[in-house]
C-alpha positions as CSV (number, residue, x, y, z in Angstrom):
1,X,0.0,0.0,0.0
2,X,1.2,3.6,-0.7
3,X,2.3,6.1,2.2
4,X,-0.7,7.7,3.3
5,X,-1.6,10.2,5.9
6,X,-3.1,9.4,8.5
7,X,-4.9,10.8,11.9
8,X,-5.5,8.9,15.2
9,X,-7.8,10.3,17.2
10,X,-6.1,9.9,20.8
11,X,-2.3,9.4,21.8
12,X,-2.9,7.7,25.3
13,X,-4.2,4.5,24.7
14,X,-2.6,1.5,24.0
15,X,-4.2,0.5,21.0
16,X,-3.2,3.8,19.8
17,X,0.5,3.4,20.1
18,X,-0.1,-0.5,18.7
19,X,-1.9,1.0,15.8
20,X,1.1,3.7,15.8
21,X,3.3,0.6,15.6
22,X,1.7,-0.9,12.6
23,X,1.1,2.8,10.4
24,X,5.3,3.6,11.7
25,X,6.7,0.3,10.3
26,X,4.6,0.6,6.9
27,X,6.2,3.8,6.5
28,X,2.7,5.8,6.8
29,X,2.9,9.2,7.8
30,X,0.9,9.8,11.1
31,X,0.0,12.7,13.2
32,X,-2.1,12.7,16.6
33,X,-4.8,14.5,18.6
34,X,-3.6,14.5,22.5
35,X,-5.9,15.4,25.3
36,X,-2.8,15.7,28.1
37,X,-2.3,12.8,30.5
38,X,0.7,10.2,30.0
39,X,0.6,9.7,26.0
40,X,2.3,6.2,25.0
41,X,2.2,8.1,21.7
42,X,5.0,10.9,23.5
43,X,7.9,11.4,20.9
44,X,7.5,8.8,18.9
45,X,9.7,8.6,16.1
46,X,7.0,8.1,13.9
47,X,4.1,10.7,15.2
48,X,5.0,14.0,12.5
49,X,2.4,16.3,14.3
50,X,0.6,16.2,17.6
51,X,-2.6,18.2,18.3
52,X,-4.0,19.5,21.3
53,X,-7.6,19.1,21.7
54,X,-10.2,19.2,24.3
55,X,-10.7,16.1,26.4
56,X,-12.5,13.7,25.0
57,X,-14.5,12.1,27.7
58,X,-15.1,15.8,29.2
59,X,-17.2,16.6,26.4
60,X,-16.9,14.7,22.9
61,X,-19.1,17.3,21.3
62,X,-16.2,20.1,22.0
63,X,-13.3,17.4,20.7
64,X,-15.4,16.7,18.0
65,X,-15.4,20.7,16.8
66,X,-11.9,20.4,17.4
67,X,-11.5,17.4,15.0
68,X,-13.6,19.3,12.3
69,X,-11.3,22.4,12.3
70,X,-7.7,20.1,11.9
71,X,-9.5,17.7,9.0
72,X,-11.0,21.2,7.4
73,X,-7.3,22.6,7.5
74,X,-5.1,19.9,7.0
75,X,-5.4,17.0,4.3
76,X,-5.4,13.6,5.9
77,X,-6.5,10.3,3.8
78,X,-7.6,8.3,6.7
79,X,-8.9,8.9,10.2
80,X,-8.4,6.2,12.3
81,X,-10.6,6.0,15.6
82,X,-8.5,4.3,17.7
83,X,-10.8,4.2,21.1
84,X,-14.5,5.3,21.3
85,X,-14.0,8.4,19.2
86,X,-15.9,6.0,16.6
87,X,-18.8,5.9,18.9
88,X,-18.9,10.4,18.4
89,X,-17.9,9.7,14.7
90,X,-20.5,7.6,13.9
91,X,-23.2,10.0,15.2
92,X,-21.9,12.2,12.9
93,X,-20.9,9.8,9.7
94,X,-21.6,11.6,6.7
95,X,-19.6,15.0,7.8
96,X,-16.9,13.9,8.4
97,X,-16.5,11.1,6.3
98,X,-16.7,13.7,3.5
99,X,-13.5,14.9,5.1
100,X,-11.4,12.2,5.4
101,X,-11.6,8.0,4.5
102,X,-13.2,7.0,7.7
103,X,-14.9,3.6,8.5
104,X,-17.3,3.9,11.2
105,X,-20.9,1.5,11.9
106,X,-24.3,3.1,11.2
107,X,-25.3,5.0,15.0
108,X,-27.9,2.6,15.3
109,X,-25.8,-0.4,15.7
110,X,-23.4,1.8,17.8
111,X,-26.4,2.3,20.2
112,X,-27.3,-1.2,20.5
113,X,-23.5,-2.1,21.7
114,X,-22.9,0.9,24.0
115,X,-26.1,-0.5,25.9
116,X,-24.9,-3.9,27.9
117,X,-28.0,-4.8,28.1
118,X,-29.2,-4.4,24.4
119,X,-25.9,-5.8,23.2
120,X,-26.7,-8.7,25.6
121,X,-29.7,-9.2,24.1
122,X,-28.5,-9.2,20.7
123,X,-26.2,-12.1,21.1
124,X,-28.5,-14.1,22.7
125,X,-30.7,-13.1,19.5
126,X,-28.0,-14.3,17.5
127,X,-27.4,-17.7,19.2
128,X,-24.0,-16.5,20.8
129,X,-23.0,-17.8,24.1
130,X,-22.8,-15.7,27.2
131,X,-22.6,-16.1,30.6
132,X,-26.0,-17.1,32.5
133,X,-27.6,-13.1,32.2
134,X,-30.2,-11.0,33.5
135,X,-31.5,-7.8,33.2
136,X,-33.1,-6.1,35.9
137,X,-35.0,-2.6,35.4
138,X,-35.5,-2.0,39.1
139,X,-34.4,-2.0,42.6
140,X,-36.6,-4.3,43.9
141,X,-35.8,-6.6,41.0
142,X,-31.8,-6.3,41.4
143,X,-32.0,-7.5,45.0
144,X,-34.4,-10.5,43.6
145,X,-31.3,-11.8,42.1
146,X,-29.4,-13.1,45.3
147,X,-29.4,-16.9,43.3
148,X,-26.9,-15.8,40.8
149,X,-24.1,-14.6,43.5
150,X,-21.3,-14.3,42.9
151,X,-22.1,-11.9,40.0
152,X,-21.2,-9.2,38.1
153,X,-23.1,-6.2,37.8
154,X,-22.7,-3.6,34.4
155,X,-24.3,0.0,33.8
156,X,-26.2,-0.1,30.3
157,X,-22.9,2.2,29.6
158,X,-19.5,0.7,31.3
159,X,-16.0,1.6,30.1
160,X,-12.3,1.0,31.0
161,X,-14.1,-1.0,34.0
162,X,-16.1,1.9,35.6
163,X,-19.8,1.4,35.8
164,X,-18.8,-2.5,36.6
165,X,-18.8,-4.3,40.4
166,X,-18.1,-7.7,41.2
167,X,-20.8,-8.4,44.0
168,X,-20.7,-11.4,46.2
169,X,-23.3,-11.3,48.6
170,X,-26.5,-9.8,49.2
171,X,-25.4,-6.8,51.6
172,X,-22.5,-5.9,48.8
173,X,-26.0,-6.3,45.9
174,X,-27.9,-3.5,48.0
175,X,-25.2,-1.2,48.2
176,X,-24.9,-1.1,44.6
177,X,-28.5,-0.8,44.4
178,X,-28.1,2.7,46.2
179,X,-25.2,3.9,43.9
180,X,-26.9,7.5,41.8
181,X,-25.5,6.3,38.9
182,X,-27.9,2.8,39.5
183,X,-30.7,4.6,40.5
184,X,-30.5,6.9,37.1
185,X,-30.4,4.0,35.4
186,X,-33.7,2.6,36.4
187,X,-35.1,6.2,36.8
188,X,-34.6,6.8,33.4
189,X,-36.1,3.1,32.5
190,X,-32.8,1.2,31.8
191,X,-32.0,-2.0,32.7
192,X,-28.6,-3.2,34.5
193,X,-26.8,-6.3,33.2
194,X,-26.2,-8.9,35.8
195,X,-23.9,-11.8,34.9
196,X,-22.6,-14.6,36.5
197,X,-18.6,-15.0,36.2
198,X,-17.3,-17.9,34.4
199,X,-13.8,-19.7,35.5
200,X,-11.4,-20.1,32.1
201,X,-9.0,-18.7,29.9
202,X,-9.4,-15.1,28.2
203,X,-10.2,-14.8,24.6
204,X,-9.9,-11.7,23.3
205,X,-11.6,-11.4,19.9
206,X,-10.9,-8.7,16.6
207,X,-13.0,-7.8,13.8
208,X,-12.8,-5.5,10.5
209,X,-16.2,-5.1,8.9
210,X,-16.8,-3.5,5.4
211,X,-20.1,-3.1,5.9
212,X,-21.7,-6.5,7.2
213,X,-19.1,-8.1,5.9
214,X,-16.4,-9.9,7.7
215,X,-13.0,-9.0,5.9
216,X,-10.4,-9.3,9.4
217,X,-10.4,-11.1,11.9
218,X,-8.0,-12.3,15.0
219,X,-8.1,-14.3,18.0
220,X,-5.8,-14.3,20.8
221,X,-5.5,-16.1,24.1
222,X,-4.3,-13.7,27.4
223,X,-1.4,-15.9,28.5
224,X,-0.8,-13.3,31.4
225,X,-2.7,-11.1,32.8
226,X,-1.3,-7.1,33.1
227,X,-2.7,-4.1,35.3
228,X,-6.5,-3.7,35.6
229,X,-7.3,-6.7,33.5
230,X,-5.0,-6.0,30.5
231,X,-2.8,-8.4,29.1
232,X,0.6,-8.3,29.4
233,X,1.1,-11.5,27.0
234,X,-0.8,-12.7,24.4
235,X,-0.6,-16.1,22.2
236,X,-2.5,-15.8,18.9
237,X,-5.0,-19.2,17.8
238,X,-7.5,-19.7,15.3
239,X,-10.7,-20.5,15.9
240,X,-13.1,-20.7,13.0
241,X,-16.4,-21.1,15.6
242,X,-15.3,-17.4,16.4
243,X,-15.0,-16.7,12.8
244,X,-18.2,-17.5,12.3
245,X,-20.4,-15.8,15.0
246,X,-18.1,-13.0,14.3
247,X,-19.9,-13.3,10.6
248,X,-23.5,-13.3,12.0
249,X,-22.8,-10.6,14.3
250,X,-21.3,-8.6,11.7
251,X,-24.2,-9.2,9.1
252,X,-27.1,-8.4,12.3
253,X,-25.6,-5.0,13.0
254,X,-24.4,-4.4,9.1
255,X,-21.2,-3.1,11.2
256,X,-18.5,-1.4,9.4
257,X,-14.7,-0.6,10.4
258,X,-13.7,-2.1,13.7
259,X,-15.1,-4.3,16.2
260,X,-13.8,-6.2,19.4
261,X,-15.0,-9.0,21.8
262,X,-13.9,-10.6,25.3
263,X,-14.7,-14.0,25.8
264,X,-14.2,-16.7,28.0
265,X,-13.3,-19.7,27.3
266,X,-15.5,-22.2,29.3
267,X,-14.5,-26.0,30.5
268,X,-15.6,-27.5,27.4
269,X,-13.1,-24.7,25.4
270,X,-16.7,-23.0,24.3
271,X,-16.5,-19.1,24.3
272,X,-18.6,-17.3,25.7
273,X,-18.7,-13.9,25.3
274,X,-18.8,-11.0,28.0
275,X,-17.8,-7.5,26.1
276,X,-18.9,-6.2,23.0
277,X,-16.8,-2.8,21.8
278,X,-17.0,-0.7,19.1
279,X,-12.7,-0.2,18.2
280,X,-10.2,-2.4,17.6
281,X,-8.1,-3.6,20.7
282,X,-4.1,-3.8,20.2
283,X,-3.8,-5.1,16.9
284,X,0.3,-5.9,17.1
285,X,-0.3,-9.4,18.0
286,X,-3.0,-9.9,15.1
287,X,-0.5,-8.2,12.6
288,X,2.7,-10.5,13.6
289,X,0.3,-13.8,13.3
290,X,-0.6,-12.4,9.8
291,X,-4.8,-10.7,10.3
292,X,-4.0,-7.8,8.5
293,X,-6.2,-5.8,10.6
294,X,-4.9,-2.5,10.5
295,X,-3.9,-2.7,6.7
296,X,-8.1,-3.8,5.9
297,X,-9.1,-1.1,8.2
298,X,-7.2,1.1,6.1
299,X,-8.9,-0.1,2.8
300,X,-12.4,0.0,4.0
301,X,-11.8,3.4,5.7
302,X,-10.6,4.2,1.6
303,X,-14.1,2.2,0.2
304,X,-11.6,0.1,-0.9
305,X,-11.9,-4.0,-1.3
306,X,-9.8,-5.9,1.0
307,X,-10.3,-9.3,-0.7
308,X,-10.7,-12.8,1.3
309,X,-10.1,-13.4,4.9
310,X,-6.1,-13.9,5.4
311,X,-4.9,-17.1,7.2
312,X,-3.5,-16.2,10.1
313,X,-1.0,-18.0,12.4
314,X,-1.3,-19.6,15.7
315,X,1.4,-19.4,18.7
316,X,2.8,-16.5,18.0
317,X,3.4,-14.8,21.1
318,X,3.4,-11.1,22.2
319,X,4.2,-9.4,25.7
320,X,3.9,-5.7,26.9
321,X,6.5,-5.6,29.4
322,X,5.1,-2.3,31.0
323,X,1.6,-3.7,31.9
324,X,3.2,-6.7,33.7
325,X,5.4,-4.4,35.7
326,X,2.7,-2.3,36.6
327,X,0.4,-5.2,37.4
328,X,3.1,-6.4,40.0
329,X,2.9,-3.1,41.4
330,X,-1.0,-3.2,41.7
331,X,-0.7,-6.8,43.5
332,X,1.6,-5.4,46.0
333,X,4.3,-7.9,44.8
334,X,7.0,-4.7,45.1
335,X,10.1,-3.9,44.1
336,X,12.3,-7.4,43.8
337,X,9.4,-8.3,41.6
338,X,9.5,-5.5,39.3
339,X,12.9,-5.9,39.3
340,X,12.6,-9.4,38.2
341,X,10.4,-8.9,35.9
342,X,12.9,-6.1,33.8
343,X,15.6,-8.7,34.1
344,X,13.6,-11.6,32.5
345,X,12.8,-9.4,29.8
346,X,16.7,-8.6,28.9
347,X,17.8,-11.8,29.0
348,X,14.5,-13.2,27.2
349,X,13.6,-15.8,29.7
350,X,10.4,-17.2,30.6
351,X,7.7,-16.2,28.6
352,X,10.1,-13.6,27.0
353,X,12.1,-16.4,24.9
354,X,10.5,-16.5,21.4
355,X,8.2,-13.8,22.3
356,X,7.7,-9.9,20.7
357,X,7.4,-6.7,22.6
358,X,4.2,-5.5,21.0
359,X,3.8,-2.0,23.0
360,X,7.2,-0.5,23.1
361,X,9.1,-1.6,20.5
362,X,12.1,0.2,21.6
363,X,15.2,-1.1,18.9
364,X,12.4,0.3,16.0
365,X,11.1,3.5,18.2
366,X,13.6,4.4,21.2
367,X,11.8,6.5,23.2
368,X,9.9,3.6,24.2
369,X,12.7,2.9,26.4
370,X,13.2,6.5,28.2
371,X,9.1,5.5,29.0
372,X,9.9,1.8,30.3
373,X,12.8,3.2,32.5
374,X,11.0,6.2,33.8
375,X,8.1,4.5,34.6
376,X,10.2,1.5,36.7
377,X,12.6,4.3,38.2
378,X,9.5,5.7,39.8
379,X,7.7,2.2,40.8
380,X,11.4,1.0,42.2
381,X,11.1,4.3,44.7
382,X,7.1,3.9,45.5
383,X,5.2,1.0,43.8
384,X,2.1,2.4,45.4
385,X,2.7,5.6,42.2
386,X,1.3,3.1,39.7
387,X,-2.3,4.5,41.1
388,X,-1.2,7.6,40.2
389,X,0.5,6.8,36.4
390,X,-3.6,6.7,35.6
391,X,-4.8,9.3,37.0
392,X,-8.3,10.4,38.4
393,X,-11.7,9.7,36.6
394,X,-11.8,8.3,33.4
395,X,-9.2,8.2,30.6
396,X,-9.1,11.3,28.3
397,X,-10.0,8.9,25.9
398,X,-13.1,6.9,27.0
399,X,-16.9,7.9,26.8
400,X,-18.2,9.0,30.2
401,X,-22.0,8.2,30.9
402,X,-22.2,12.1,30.6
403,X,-20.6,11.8,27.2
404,X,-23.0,9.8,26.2
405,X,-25.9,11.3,27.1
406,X,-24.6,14.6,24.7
407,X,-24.1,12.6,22.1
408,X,-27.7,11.0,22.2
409,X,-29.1,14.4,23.5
């Protein structure tokens, strides 16, 4: 594919900087919007301009006017919505797409996935497995469902894992109950997902749609677990079940541009799926096993044909060496295990033998590793700071509740 110019619409994530990755080593030129907080994006070698913009969970109608003034002054040939800018775009499809190649789902699909509960609904619709579910559209009715405890319990609009509570017993159930954000729910006449947890491995799922159609897709087992939930190691499979509720999904929702699942993988190695979100997750591992996925997210955002599904390897295995040093600094594990960690990862032991640094590729993009050693330096003095490396309230990237709301309003 020729160089082309393209915009990601946040720097702090980390499926922007994968995605970063992916554009950098195909010799795209990329620039980036930046909301403040610590940017994984931060003097990249392959980021040409950075904008400031307007947070985008603090009000994605303001980053959105912010958006239409850099694509109305500035040529771009793709805009790549690398978090839940897609969920905004979307609402707003045929302006900006007239702007710049974009590929974003019709806002009546989006609508249906930000809602747990509709999104829930749809897969059971569809015949995909889930977790044993219910919805509940009052209080009464929540603390009814004492017989599913342990459970989880999920706002119609959850993200980054606010708006979600693991709740064991019933006292823990009628606290939640009482939370304002609950009680809106219900007041307004939603519904709040409850869902029983299920014990296995996690599958975490990647889709490209060109409109209903299924043209990429990537499955990929979380070997390790990083900080809040992440994963700090992945190993890529290929599951063709996957592939094909990924197809019936698609077709349902005629979804177009990117899409990604969680799933679990039960005793009997069934998935069953427990997150539905409208971007595509940390493609690195999916592009090393051979997916394609940014490369077909290009073409579609272009109206371009991507052509049959690519066969993509299994077993090949990815690690993010900053999320498993944070996460042994959210355990409370300390500082010999940090330590530990770092030193496994130089001298490629353990799960680092045969395995590729998908975040911070630092021999292709250096400053990677002034991040890495900053970032240890201060958990070495005070691993209790990792609290702090993500700051208060939700991610400049990620759509608030409130967010919502404006965008629906």
């Amino acid at each position: 594919m020729a160089e082309l110019r393209v915009l990601l619409t946040e720097a702090t994530s980390a499926s922007a900087r994968e995605v970063l990755t992916v554009l950098g080593r195909r010799g795209h030129s990329v620039d980036v919007l930046h909301s403040g907080g610590v940017s994984l994006t931060a003097r990249s070698r392959w980021v040409r301009r950075r904008y400031p913009s307007p947070a985008f969970a603090a009000d994605p109608l303001a980053y959105l006017e912010r958006l239409r003034e850099i694509l109305t002054s500035a040529e771009y040939d793709v805009v790549l919505p690398t978090h839940e800018q897609l969920v905004a775009l979307s609402r707003f499809a045929d302006e900006f797409d007239a702007l710049a190649g974009l590929a974003v789902p019709p806002f009546a699909a989006v609508r249906v996935l930000q809602d747990k509960a509709a999104a829930a609904d749809v897969l059971d619709r569809l015949g995909l497995p889930q977790p044993a579910t219910r919805l509940v559209h009052g209080t009464g009715e929540l603390g009814a469902v004492a017989d599913l405890l342990p459970a989880y319990v999920k706002l119609p609009v959850a993200t980054s894992s606010r708006g979600v509570w693991l709740v064991e017993n019933p006292e823990q159930l009628a606290g939640i109950a009482e939370l304002p954000a609950v009680q809106e729910t219900f007041a307004a006449g939603g519904a709040v997902l409850v869902q029983q947890p299920v014990s296995g491995t996690l599958l975490m799922v990647q889709a490209v749609y060109d409109h209903g159609r299924l043209v990429g897709a990537h499955t990929a087992i979380r070997r390790r677990e990083g900080v809040q939930g992440s994963a700090s190691a992945k190993e890529s499979v290929v599951r063709p079940d996957v592939v094909e509720h990924l197809t019936r999904l698609g077709e349902e929702l005629q979804w177009h541009g990117p899409l990604s699942i969680d799933a679990i993988l039960d005793e009997h190695d069934q998935p069953r799926y427990i997150d539905v979100n409208p971007r595509l997750v940390e493609p690195v591992n999916a592009e090393l096993a051979g997916a394609d996925l940014v490369d077909r997210w290009l073409t579609v955002s272009r109206g371009g044909q991507p052509g049959p599904l690519p066969a993509a390897r299994s077993g090949i295995r990815t690690h993010m060496l900053l999320m498993a040093i944070l996460r042994h600094a959210e355990v409370g594990l300390g500082r010999r295990a940090i330590a530990g960690e770092l030193m496994a990862a130089v001298r490629r032991r353990g799960w680092y033998a045969g395995s590729a640094e998908e975040l911070l590729p630092i021999r292709e993009d250096p400053v990677g590793a002034v991040f890495l050693v900053a970032i240890t330096g201060l958990l070495l003095v005070s691993p209790a700071l990792w609290k702090r490396l993500g700051g208060n309230g939700p991610p400049a990237h990620t759509l608030s509740p409130e967010g919502w709301q404006r965008l629906i309003g």
